[in-house]
C-alpha positions, -999 to 999 in steps of 0.1 A, spaced: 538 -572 293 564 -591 270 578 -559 259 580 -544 294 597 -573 307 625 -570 285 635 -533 289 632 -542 327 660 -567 316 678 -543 296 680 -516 323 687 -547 351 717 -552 328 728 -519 325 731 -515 362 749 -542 372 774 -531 346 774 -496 358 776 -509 394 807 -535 386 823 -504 367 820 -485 394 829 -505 423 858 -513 400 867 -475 398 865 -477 438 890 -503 448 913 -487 422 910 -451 433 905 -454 473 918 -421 479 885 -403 459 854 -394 473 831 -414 459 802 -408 479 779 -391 461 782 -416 429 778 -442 455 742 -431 465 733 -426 431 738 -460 421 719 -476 453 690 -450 447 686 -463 414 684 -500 420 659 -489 449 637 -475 423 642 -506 398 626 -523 426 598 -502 434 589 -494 394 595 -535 387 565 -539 418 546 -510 400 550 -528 367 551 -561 365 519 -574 393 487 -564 398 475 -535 404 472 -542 443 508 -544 448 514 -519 426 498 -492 445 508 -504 475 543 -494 462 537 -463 448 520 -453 480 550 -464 498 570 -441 476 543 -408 481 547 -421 521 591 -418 523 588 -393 499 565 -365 516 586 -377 548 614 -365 540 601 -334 521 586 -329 559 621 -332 579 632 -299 563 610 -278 576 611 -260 607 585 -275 622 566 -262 659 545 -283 680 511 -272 666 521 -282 633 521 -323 641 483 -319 635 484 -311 599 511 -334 593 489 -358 604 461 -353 582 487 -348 553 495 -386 559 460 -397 559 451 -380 526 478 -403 516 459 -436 519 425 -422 509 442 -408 475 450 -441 465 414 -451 477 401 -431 449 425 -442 424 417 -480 438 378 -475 427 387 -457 396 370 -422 410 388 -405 384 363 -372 398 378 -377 432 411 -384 424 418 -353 406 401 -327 429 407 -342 464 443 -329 471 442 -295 454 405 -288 465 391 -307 499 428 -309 515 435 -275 505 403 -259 519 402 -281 551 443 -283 562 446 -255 584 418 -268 603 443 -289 625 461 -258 631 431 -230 637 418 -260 661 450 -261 678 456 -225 682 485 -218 664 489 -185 648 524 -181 651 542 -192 613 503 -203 606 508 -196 564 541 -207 559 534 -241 577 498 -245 556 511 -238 525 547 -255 529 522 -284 536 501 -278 508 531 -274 483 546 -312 500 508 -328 493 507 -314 460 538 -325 447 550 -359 468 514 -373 468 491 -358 443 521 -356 413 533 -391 422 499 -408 424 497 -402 390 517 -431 387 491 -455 397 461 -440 379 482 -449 345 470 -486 352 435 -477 363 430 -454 332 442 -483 308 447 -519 324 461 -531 292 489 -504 287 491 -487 314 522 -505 334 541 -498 305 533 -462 298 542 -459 334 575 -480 329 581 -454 296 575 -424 321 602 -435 346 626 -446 318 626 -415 297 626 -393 334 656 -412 346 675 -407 314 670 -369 311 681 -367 348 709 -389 342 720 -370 309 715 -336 324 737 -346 355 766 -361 336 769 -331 312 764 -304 338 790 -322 361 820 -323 329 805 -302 303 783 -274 318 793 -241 322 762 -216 321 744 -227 356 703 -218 355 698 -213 388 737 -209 407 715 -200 435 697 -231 446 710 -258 426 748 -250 413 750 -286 393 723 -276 367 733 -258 331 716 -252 299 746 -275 280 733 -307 310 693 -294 296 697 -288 260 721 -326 264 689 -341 283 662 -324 262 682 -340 229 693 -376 245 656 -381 257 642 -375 226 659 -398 207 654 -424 233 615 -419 234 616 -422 196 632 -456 197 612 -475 228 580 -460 224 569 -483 197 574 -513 221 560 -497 254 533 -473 245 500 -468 216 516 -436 210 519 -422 173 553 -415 159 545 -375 164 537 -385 199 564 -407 204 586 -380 196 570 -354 216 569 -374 243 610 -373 251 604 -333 243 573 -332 265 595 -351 298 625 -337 299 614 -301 299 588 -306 325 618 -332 343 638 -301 341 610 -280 358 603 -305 383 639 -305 395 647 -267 398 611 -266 417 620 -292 440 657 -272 444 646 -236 452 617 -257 477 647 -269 499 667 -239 497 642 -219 511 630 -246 537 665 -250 549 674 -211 548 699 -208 582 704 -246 582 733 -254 560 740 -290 584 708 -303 568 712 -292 539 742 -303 526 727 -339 543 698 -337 522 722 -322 492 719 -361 480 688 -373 496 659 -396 477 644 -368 472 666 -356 444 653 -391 429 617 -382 427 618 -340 422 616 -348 384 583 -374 383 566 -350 407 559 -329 376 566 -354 345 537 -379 361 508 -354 365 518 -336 332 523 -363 307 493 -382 322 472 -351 313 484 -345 276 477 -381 267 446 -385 285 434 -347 268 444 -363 230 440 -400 233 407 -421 239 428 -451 252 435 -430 287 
């Protein structure tokens, strides 16, 4: 807990210097549009908060927080689709597999956890809309519904079975996670905005380039060798692989997330240049680190 207090310190300090710097930059240059650097910085204290609730108290809270964050998170996957009236059913039993998710994570139903979203929920959602009699768009709005579950609850949930798995290092695995997730999507943003030239996908998300990947994939790494000792039971090998192991499947996580809302908001280019800089863009990258790391170390380490 020592240990995880002070890198919470460490990255409390390095916001409020970024956030001075760059409300310095602001009053100076008034004539820029700094709007998009703007809701980058409050989106990150947001999470400080959230991952400081998830961290640092008891497991109660915590999940309480991170079911907050599956809640908003889904939400807001939800408001761009093209939604009909017969689809407010399945929406609503989406939102209640939230709760009972964490139910199974609560009594440490480790069975349940992992099978209830991609199994039950995917086998019983389009009840709501066979009952309703809605045939009309019937696939794309089960499996758009499926695709938001999977992801925004069932990938971020993963957060909170960290703790359940291991009471003793769990919070700081989980604080590890975020770090090492936040710098590869820092890294790979900064580099992609002034380095980058070769785009992955120009397509669906125009800001990311191998140079702002192959930047994250090397910046992460290093990190993850020199704070695992202090937040995690890891092995050096591990330690190492473990920057290697999140920023790839960071990477993954936000061209998913990308090509998801281009194709949700195909005709609707109002909402999507809204959503261009929405929380979303926050989360895409834990929606596949969480579930993915959690695996690997649970597959090769007794202590999860």
């Amino acid at each position: 807990m020592e240990s995880a207090i002070w890198t919470l310190f460490v990255i409390f300090i390095g916001l409020v210097v970024v956030t001075v710097l760059f409300l310095q930059i602001k009053s100076k240059q008034r004539g820029k549009d700094f709007s998009r650097i703007s809701l980058r910085v409050k989106t990150w204290w947001g999470m400080f908060v959230v991952f400081c609730l998830a961290t640092l108290f008891n497991p109660i809270v915590s999940m309480f927080s991170l079911m907050i964050l599956c809640f908003f998170s889904l939400k807001e996957y939800f408001s761009m689709m093209q939604t009909r009236k017969a689809d407010r059913r399945i929406f609503l039993w989406a939102y209640l597999s939230i709760p009972i998710q964490f139910y199974w994570i609560y009594i440490g139903w480790y069975g349940m956890f992992i099978v209830f979203i991609p199994v039950y929920v995917f086998l019983l959602l389009p009840l709501p809309r066979l009952l309703g009699k809605g045939t009309l768009g019937f696939l794309r709005s089960v499996s758009s519904t499926q695709w938001g579950l999977m992801l925004m609850v069932f990938g971020l949930s993963h957060l909170a079975y960290y703790q359940v798995a291991n009471p003793t290092s769990g919070a700081n695995l989980v604080l590890f996670l975020v770090v090492l997730t936040q710098v590869s999507d820092i890294v790979q943003f900064v580099v992609s905005i002034y380095i980058g030239k070769r785009k992955v996908v120009p397509t669906s998300n125009p800001t990311i380039t191998w140079e702002g990947f192959l930047a994250a994939v090397l910046v992460t790494t290093c990190v993850s060798y020199f704070i695992y000792p202090y937040l995690t039971p890891l092995d050096m090998k591990f330690g190492i692989l473990s920057g290697l192991i999140i920023s790839v499947t960071g990477f993954v996580g936000s061209l998913t997330i990308s090509v998801l809302k281009r194709d949700l908001l195909i005709g609707d280019q109002e909402k999507f240049a809204s959503l261009k800089e929405s929380y979303l863009n926050r989360v895409d990258s834990l929606t596949y680190t969480s579930p993915i790391f959690f695996h690997i170390i649970r597959y090769y380490f007794d202590f999860m």
